[in-house]
N, CA and C of each residue as an Amber inpcrd file, in Angstrom:
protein
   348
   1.9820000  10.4610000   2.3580000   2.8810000   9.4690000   2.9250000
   2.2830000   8.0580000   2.8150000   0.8390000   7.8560000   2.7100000
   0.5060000   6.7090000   2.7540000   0.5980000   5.8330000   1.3350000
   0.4850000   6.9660000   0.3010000   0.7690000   6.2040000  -1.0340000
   2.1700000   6.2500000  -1.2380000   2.8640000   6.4560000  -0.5080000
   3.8210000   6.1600000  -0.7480000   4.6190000   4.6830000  -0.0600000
   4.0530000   4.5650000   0.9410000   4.3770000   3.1070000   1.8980000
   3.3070000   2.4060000   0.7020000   1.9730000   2.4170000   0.6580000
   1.4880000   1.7250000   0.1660000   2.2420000   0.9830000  -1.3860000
   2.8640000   2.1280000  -2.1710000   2.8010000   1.5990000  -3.1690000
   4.6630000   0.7150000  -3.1100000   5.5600000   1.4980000  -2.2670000
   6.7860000   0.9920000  -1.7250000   6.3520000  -0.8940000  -1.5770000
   5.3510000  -0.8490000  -1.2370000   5.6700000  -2.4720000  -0.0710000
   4.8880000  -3.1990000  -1.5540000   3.7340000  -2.0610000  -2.7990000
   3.3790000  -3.0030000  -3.8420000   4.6540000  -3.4460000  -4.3770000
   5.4000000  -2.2400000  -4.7930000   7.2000000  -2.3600000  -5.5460000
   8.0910000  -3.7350000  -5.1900000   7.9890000  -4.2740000  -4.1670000
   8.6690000  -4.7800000  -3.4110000   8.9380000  -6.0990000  -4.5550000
   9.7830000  -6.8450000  -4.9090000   9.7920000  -8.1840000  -5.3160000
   8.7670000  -9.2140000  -4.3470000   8.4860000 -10.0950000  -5.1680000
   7.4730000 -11.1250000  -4.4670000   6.4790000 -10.3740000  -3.8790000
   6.3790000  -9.1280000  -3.8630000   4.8920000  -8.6820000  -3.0360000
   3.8060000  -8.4890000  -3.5390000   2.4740000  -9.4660000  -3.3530000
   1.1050000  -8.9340000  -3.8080000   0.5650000  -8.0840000  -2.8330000
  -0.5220000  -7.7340000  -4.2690000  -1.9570000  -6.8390000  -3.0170000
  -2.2170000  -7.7670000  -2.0230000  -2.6120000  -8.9460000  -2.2200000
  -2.8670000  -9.8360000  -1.1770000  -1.8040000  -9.9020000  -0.3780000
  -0.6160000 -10.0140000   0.0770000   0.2940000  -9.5440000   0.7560000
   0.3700000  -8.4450000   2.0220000   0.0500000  -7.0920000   0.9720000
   0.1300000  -5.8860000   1.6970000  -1.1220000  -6.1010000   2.4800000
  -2.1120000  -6.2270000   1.9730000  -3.3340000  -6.4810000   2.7070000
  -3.0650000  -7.3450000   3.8570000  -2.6210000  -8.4750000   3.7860000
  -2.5470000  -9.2860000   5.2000000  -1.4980000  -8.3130000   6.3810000
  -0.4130000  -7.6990000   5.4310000   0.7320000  -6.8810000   6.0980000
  -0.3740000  -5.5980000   6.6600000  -0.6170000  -5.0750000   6.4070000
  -2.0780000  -4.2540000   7.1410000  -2.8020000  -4.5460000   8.1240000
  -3.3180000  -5.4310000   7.3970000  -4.0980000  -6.4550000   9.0080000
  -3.5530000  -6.8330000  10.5360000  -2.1830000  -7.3030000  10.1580000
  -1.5110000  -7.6600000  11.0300000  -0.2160000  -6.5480000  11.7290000
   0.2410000  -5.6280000  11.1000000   1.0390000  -4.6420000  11.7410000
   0.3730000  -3.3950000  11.3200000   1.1560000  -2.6050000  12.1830000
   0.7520000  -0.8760000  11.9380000   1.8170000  -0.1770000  11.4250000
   1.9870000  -0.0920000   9.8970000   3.2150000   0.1460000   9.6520000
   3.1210000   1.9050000   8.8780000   3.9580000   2.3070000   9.8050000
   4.2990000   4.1000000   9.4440000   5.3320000   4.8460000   9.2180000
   6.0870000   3.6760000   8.7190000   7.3010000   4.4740000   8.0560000
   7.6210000   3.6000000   6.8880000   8.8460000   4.5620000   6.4380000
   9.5640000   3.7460000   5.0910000  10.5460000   3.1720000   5.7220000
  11.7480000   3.4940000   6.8140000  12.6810000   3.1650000   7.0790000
  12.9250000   1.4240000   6.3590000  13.7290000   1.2150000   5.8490000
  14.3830000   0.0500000   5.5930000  14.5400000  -1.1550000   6.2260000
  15.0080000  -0.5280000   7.5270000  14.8750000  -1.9080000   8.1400000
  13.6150000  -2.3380000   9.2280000  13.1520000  -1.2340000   9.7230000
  11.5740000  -1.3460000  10.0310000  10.6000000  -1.9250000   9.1810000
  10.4990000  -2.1100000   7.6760000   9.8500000  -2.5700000   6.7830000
   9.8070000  -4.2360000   6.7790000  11.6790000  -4.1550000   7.0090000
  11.9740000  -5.8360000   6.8470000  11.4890000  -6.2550000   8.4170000
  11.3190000  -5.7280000   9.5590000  11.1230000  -6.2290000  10.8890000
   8.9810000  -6.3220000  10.4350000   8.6280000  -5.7610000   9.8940000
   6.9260000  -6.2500000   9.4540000   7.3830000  -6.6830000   8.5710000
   7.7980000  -7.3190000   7.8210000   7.9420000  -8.3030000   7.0890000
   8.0520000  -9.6830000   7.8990000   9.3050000  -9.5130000   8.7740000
   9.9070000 -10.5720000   9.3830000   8.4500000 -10.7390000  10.4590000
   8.0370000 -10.2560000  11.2900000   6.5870000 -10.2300000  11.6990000
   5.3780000 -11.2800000  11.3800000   5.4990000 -10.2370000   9.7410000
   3.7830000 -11.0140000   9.0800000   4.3720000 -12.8830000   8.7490000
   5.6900000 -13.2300000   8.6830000   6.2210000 -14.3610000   8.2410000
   6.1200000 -15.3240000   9.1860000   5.5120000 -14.4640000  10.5530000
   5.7800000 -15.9890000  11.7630000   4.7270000 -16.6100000  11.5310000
   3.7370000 -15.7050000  11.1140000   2.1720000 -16.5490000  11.3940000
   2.1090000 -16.5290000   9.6220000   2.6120000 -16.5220000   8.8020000
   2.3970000 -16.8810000   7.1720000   3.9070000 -16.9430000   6.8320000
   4.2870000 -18.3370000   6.5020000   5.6270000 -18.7030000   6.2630000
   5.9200000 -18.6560000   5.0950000   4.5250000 -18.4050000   3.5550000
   4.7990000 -18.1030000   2.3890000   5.4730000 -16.7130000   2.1390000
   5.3540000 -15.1920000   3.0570000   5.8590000 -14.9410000   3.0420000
   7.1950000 -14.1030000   2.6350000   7.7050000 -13.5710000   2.3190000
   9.4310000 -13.5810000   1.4940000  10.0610000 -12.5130000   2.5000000
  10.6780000 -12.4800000   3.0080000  11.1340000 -11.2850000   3.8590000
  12.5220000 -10.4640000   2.6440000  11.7890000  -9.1260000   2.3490000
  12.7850000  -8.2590000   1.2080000  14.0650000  -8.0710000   1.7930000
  15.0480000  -7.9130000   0.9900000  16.3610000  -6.9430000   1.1470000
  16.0480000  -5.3830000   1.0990000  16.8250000  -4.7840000   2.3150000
  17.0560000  -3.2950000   2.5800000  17.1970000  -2.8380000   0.9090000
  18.1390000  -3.6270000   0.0370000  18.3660000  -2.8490000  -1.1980000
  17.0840000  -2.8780000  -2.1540000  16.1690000  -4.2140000  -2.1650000
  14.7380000  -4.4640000  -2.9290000  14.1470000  -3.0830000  -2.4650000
  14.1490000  -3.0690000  -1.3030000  13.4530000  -1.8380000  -0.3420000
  13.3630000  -0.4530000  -0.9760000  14.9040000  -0.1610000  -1.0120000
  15.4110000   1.4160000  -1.0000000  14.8290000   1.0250000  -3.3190000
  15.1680000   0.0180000  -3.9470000  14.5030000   0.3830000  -4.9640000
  12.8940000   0.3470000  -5.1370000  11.9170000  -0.1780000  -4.4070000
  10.6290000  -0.1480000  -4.5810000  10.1010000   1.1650000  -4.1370000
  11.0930000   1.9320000  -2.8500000  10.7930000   3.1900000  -2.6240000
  11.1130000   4.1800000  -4.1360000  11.9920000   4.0680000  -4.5530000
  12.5070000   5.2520000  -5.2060000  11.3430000   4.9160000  -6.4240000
  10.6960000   3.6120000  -6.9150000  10.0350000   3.4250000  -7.8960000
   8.4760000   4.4060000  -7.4220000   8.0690000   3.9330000  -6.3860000
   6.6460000   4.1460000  -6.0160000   7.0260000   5.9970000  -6.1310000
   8.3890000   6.3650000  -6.1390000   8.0640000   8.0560000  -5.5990000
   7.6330000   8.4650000  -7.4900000   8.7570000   7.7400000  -8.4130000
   8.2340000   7.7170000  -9.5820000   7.0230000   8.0290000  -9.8240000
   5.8850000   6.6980000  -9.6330000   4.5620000   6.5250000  -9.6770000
   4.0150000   8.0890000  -8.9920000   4.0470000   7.9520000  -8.0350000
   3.8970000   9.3800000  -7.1470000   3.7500000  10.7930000  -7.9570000
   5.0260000  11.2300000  -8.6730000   5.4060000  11.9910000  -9.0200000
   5.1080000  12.2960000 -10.7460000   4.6820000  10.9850000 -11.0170000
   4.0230000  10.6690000 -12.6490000   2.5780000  11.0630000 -12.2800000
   1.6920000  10.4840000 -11.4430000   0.5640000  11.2380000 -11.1040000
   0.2190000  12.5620000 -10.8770000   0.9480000  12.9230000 -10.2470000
   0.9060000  14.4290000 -10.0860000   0.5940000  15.2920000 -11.2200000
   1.6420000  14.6630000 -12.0110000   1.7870000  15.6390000 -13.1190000
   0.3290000  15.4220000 -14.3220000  -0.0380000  14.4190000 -14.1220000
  -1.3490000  13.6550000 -15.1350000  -2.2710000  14.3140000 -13.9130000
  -2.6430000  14.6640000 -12.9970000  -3.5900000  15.0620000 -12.0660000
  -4.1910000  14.1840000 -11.5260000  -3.8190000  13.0030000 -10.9570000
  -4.2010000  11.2970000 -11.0120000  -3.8420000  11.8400000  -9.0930000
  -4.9760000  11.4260000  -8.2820000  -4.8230000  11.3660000  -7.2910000
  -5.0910000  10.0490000  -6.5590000  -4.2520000   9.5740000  -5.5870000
  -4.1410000   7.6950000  -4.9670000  -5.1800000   8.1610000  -3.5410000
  -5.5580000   7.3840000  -3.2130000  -6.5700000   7.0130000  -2.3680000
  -5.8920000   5.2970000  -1.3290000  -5.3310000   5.1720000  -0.4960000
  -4.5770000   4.2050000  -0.2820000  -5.7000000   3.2030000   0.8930000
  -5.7330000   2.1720000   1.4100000  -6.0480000   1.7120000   2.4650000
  -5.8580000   2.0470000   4.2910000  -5.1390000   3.0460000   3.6940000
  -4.4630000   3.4440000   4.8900000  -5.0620000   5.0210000   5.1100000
  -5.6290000   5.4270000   4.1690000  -6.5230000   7.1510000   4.7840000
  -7.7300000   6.9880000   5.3710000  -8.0490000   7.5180000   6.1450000
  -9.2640000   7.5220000   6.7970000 -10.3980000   7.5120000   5.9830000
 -10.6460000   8.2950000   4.5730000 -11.6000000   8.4100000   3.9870000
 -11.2580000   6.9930000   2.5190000 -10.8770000   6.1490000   2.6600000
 -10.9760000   4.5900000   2.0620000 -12.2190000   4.5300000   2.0190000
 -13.0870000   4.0000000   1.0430000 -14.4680000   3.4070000   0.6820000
 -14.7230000   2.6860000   1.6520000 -15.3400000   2.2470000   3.0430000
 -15.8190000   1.3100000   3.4960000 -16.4700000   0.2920000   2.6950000
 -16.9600000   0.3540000   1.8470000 -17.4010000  -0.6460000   0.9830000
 -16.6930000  -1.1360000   0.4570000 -15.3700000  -0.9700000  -0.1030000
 -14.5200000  -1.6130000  -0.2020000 -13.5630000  -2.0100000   0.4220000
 -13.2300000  -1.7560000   1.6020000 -12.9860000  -2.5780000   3.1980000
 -13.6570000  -3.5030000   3.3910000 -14.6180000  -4.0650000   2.7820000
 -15.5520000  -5.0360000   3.1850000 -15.4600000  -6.2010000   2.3190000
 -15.3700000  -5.8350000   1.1320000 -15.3980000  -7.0070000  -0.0880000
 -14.0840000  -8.0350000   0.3490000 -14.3910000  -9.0290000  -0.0120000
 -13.2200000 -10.0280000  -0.0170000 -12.3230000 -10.4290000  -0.3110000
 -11.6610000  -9.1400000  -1.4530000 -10.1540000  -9.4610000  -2.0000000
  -9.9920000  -7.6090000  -2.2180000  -9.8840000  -6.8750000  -1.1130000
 -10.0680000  -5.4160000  -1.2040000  -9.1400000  -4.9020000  -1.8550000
  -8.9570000  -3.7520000  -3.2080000  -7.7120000  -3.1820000  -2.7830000
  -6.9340000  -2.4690000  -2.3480000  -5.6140000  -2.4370000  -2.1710000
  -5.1250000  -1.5680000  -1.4000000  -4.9540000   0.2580000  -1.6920000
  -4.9830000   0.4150000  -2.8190000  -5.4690000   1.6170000  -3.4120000
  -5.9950000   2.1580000  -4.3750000  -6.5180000   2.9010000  -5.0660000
  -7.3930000   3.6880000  -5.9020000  -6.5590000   4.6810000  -6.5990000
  -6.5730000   4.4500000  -7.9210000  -6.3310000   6.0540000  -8.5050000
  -7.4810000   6.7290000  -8.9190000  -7.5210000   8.0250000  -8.9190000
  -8.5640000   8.5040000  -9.4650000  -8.2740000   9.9450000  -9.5450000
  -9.1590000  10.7880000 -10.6870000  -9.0590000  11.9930000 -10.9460000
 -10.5530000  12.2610000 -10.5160000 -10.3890000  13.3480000 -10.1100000
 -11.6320000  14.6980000  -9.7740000 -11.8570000  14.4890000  -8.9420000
 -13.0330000  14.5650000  -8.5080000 -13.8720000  14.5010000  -7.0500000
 -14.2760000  13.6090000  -6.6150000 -13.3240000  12.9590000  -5.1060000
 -13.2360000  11.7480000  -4.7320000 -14.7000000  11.4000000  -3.6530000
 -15.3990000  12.6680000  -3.7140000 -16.6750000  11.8020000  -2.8510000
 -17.7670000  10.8220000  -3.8650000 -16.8520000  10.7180000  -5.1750000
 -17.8230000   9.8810000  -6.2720000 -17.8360000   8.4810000  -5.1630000
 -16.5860000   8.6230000  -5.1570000 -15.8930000   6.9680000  -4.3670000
 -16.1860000   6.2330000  -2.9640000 -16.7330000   7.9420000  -2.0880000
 -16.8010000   7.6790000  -0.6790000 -18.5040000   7.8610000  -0.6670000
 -19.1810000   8.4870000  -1.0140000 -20.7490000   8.5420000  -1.2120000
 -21.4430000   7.1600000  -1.0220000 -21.7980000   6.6700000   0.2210000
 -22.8730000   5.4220000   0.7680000 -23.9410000   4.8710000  -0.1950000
 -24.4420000   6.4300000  -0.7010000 -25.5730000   5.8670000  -1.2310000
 -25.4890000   5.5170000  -3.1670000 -24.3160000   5.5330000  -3.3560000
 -23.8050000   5.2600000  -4.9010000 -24.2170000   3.4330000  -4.9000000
């Protein structure tokens, strides 16, 4: 579920990583619903007026794209790693332009391992 919000809100028109990232920071967002998306949108816009607050319809297409992405991985054996799972790289929580997710195949403690 999380690569799937995650990659929904990348889909979005006008939305960067830098975006979702501030949208992270500032709300706790756990659903797809449509118009819950646009209310953290409308949210992250009081205190950053750059901003764009999406349409329900931008919405319902960045969802159906990201399930794409989703569902194209699967099949390549490509597994997402999002900002939003508990096991996220802390080390890359830390850097200064983080991103919001990872693809990767095989064995993801390459990624989470401290002492790499």
């Amino acid at each position: 579920m999380n690569a799937l919000i995650i990659l929904t809100l990348l889909n979005i028109p006008k939305v960067s990583r830098k975006t979702v990232n501030y949208i992270l920071k500032i709300t706790n967002i756990k659903t797809l619903d449509e118009n819950s998306i646009v209310n953290v949108f409308k949210e992250a816009k009081i205190s950053n007026t750059r901003i764009n607050i999406p349409s329900t319809d931008d919405i319902e297409k960045a969802k159906i794209k990201a399930e794409d992405i989703i569902n194209e991985c699967k099949r390549e054996g490509v597994n997402i790693l999002t900002a939003l799972d508990s096991d996220f790289p802390d080390r890359l929580k830390e850097i200064q332009d983080p991103p919001v997710l990872i693809y990767y195949k095989g064995d993801k403690r390459c990624l989470i391992e401290k002492n790499r």
